[in-house]
C-alpha positions, 0 to 999 in steps of 0.5 A: 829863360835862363841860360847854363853859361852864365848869361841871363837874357836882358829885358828892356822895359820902357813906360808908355803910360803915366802912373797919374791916378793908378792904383799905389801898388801899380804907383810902387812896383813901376818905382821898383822897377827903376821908371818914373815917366813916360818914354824912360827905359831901363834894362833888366835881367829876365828873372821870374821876379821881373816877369811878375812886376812887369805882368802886374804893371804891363798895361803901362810898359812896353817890354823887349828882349835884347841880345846881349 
């Protein structure tokens, strides 16, 4: 979702699940993220690249849209 006035929409991605025995790809991509343990957030713009890291790992993130 992007805008035409210069503002990208914001994701506030946090981490419900360990990585504790998941696979390395899933391990490497949380990491990229910027997460590491359970209950931890961060704030990401809302890219097409973004979306596909968070589509990848979504059984171990809670993702929310923020206004800002």
């Amino acid at each position: 979702m992007i805008s035409t006035d210069n503002e990208m929409a914001k994701l506030k991605i946090t981490q419900v699940r360990s990585v504790i025995g998941r696979l390395e790809n899933q391990k490497r991509t949380i990491e990229a993220l910027g997460l590491g343990r359970p209950n931890h957030f961060v704030f990401q713009n809302d890219t097409p690249q973004s979306r596909g890291m968070i589509r990848k790992v979504a059984h171990l993130v809670k993702v929310e849209e923020v206004a800002e």
